[in-house]
MIDOSE-1310 file (N, C-alpha, C; in nm, 2 decimals, decimal comma, always signed):
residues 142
xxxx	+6,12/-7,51/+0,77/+6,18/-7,63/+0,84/+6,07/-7,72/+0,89; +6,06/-7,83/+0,80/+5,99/-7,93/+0,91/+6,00/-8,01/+0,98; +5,96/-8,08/+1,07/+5,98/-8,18/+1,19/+5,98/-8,28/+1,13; +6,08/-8,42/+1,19/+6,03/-8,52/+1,17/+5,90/-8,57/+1,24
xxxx	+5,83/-8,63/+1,16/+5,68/-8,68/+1,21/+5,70/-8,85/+1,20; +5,80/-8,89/+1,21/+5,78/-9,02/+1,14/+5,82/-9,12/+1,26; +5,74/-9,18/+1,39/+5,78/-9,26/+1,49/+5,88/-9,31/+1,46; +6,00/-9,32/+1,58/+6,11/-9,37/+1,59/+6,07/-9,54/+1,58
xxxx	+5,98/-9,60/+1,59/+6,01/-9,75/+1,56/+5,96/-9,76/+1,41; +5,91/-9,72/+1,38/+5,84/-9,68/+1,19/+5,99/-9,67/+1,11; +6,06/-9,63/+1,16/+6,20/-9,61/+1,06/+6,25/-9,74/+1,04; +6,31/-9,73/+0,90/+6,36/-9,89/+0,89/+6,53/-9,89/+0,94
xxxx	+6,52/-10,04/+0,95/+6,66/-10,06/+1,02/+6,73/-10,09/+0,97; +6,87/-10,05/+1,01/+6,97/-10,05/+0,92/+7,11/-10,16/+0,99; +7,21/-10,25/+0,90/+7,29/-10,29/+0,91/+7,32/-10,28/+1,10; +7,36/-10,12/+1,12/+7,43/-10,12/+1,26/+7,33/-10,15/+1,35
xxxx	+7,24/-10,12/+1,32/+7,08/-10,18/+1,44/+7,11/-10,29/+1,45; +7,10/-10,40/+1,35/+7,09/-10,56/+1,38/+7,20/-10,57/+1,41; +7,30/-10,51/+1,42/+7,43/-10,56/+1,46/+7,44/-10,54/+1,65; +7,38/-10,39/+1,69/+7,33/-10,35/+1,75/+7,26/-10,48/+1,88
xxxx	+7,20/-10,51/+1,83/+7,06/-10,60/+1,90/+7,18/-10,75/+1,89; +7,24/-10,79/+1,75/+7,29/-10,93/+1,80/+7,46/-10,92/+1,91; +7,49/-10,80/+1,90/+7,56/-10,79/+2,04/+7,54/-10,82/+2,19; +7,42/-10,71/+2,20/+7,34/-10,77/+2,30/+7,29/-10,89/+2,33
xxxx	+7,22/-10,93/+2,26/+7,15/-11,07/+2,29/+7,32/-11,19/+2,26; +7,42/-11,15/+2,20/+7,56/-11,24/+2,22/+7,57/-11,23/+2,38; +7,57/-11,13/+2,44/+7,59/-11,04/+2,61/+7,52/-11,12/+2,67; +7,42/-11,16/+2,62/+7,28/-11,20/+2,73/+7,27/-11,34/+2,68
xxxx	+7,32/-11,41/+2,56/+7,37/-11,57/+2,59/+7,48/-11,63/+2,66; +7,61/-11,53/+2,67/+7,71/-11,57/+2,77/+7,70/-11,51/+2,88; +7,62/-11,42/+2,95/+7,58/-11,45/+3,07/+7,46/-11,53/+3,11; +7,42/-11,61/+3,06/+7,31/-11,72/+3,12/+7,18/-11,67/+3,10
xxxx	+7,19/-11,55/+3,03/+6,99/-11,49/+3,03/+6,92/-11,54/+2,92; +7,02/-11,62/+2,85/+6,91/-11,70/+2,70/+6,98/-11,80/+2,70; +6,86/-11,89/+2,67/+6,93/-11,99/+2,64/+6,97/-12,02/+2,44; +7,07/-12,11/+2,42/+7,08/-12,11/+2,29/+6,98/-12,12/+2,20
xxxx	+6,88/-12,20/+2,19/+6,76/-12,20/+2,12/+6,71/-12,07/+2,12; +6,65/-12,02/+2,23/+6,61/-11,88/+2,23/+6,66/-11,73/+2,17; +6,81/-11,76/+2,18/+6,91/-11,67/+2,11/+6,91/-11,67/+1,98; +6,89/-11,80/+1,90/+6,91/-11,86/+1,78/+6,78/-11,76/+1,72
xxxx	+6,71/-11,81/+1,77/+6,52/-11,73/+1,73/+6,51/-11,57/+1,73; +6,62/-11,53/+1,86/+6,57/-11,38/+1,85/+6,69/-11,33/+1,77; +6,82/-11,41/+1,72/+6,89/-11,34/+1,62/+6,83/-11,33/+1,48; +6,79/-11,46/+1,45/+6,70/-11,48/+1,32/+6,59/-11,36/+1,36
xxxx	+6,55/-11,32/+1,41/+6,47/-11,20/+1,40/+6,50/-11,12/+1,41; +6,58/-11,05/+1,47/+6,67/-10,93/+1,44/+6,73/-10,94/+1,29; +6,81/-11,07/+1,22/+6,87/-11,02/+1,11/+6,76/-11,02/+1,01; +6,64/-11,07/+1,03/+6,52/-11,04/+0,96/+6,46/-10,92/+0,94
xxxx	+6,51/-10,82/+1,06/+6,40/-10,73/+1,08/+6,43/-10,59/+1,01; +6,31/-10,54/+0,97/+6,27/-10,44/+0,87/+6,29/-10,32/+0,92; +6,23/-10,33/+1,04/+6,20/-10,16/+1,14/+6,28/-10,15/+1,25; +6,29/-10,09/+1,31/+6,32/-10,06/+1,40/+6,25/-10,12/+1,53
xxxx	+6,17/-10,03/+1,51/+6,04/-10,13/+1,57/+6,00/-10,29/+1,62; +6,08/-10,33/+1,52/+6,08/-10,51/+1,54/+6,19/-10,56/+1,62; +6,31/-10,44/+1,64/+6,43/-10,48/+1,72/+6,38/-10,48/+1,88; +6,35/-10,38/+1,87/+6,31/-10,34/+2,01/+6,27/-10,49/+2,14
xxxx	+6,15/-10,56/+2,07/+6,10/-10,63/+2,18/+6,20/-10,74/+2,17; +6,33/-10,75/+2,09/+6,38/-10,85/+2,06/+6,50/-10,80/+2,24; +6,48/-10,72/+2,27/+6,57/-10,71/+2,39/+6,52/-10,66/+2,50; +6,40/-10,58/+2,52/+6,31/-10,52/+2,60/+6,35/-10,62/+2,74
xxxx	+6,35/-10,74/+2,74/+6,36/-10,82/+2,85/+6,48/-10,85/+2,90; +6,58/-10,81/+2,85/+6,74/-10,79/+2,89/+6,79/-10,68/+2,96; +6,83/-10,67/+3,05/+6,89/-10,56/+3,13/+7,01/-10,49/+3,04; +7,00/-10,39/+3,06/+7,15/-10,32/+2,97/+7,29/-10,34/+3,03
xxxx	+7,40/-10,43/+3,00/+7,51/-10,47/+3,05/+7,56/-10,36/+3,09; +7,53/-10,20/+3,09/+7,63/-10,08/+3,15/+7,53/-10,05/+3,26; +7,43/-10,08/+3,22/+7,35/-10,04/+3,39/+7,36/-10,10/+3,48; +7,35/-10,05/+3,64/+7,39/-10,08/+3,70/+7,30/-10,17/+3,82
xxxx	+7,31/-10,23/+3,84/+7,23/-10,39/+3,91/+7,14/-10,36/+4,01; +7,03/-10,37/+4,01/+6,96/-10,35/+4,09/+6,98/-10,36/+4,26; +6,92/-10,35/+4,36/+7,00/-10,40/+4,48/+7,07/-10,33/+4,60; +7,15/-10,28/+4,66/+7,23/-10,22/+4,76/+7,36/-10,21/+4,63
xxxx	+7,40/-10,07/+4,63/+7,50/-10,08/+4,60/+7,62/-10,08/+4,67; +7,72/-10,11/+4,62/+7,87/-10,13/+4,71/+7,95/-10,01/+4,70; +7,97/-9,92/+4,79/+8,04/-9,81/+4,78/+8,17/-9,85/+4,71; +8,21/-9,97/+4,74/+8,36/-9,98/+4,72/+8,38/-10,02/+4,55
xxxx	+8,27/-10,12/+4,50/+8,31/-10,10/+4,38/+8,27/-10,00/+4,29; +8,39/-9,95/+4,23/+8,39/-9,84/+4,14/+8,40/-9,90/+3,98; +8,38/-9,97/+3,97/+8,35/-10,05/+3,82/+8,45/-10,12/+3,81; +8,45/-10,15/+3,62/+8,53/-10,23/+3,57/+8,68/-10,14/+3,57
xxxx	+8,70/-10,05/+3,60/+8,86/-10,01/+3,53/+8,91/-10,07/+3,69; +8,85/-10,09/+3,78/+8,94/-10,10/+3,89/+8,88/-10,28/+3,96; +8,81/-10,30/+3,85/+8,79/-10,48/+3,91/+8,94/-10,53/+3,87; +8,91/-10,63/+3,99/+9,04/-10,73/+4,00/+9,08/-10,75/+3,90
xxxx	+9,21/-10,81/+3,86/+9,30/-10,89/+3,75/+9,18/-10,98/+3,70; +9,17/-11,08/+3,72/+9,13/-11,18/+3,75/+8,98/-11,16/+3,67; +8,93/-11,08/+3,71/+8,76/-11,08/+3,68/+8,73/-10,95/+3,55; +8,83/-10,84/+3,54/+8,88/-10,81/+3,40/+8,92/-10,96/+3,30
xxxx	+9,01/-11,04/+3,31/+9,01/-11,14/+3,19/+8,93/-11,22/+3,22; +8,83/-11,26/+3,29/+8,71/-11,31/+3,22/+8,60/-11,26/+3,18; +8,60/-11,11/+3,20/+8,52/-10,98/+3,13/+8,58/-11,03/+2,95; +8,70/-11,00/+2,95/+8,75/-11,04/+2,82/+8,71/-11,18/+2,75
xxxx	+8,73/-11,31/+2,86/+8,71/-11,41/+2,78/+8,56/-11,38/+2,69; +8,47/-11,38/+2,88/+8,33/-11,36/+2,83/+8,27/-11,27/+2,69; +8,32/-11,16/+2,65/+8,31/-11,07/+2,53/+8,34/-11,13/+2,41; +8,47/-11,26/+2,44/+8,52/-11,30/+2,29/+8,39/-11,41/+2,29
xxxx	+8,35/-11,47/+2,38/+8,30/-11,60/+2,37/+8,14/-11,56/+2,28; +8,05/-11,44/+2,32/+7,98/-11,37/+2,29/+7,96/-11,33/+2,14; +8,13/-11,27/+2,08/+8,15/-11,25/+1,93/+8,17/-11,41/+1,88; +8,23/-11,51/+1,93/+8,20/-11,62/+1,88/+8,09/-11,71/+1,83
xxxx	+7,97/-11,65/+1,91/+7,86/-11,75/+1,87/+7,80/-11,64/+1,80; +7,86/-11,52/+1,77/+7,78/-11,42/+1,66/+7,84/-11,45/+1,54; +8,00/-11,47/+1,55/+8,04/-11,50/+1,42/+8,01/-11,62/+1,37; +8,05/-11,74/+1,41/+7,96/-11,85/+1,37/+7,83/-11,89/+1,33
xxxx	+7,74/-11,78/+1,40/+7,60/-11,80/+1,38/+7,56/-11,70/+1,22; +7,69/-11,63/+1,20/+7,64/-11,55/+1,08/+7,71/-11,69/+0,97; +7,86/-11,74/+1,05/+7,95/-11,82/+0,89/+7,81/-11,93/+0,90; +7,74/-12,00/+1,01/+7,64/-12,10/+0,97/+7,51/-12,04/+0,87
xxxx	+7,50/-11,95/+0,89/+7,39/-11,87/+0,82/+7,44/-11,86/+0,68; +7,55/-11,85/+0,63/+7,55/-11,80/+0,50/+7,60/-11,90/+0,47; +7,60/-12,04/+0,50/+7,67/-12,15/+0,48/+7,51/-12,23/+0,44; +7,47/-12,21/+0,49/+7,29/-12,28/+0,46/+7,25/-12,24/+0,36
xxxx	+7,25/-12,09/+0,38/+7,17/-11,99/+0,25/+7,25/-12,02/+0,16; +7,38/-12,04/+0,15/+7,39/-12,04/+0,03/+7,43/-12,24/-0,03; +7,44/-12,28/+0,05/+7,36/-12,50/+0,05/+7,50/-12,52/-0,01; +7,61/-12,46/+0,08/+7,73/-12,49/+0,03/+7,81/-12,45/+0,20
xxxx	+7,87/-12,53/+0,27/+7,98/-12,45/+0,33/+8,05/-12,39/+0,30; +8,07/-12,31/+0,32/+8,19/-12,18/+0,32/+8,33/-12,18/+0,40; +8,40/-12,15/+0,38/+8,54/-12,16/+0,45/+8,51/-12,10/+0,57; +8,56/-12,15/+0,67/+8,51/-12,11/+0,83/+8,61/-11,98/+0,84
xxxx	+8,57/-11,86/+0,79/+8,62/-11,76/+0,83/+8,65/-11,71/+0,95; +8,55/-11,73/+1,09/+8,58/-11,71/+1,21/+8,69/-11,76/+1,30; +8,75/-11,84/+1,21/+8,88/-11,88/+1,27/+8,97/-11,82/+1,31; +9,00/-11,73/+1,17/+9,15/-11,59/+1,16/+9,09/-11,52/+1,30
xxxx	+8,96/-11,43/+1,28/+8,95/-11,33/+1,39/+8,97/-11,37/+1,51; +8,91/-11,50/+1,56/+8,90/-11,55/+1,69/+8,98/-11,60/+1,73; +9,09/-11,67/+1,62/+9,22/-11,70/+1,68/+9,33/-11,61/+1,71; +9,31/-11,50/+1,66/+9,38/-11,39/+1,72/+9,36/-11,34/+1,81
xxxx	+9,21/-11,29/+1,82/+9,13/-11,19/+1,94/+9,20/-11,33/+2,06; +9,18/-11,47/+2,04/+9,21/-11,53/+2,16/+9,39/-11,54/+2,21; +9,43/-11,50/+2,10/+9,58/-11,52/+2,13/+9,63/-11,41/+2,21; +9,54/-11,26/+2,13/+9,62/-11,14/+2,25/+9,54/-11,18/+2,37
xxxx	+9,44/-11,25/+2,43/+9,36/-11,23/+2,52/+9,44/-11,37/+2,63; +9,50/-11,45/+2,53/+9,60/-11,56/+2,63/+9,68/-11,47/+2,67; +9,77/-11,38/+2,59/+9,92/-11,31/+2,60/+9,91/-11,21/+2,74; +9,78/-11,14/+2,72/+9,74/-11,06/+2,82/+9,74/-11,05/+2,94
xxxx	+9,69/-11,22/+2,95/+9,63/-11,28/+3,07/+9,71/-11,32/+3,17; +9,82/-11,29/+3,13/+9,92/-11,37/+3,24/+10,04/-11,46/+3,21; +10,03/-11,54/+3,11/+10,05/-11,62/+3,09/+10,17/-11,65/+3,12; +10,28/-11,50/+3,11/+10,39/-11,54/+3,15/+10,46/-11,45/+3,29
xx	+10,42/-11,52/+3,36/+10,37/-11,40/+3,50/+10,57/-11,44/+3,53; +10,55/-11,32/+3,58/+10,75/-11,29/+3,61/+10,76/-11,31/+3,78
């Protein structure tokens, strides 16, 4: 039986990695931690990237959205299952808004590379995801 010997950032990266990393950095453009240029740069290098290894520093400077905020904590909040109405569906909007500039940033990407627009596929998804996320939200409060 032998060990693996082969450094965890030496491995090459696969499909769910870069998808991985442009989640996050979607997370960390809708909450205000990048700006769009900067986002634009560190996705192009993530969907670039070979190793593992090369993902890494692409988020090293982002806090992990499940961890928990530095600071005094508040005994009273117990997380997201018990946050308000209110701040649940803008958890939601914020998530869709996040897949939006991921999906568009991939339909603009293959719309270049390939020096043709493409049918704006991100329509279907996002007009749905936003339609259960209106229906959800209240809309028709009794």
């Amino acid at each position: 039986m032998s060990a693996d010997l082969t450094p965890r950032g030496d491995l090459r990266a696969s499909d769910a990695d870069r998808d991985a990393v442009a989640r996050r950095l979607a997370t960390a453009l809708s909450e205000g931690r990048l700006d769009l240029q900067e986002y634009q740069g560190r996705l192009d290098s993530a969907m670039g990237a070979v190793t593992v290894g090369e993902l890494a520093p692409l988020t090293a400077d982002i806090p992990d959205p499940d961890a928990p905020a530095d600071g005094p904590v508040d005994l009273a909040d117990t997380g997201k299952r018990h946050a308000p109405p209110a701040r649940r569906r803008s958890d939601g909007w914020r998530t869709w808004a996040g897949a939006a500039v991921v999906m568009i940033g991939i339909w603009l990407f293959t719309s270049i590379a390939s020096a043709d627009f493409q049918p704006f596929w991100p329509l279907l998804p996002l007009g749905i995801w936003a339609a259960v996320l209106a229906s959800s939200s209240g809309g028709c409060r009794r």
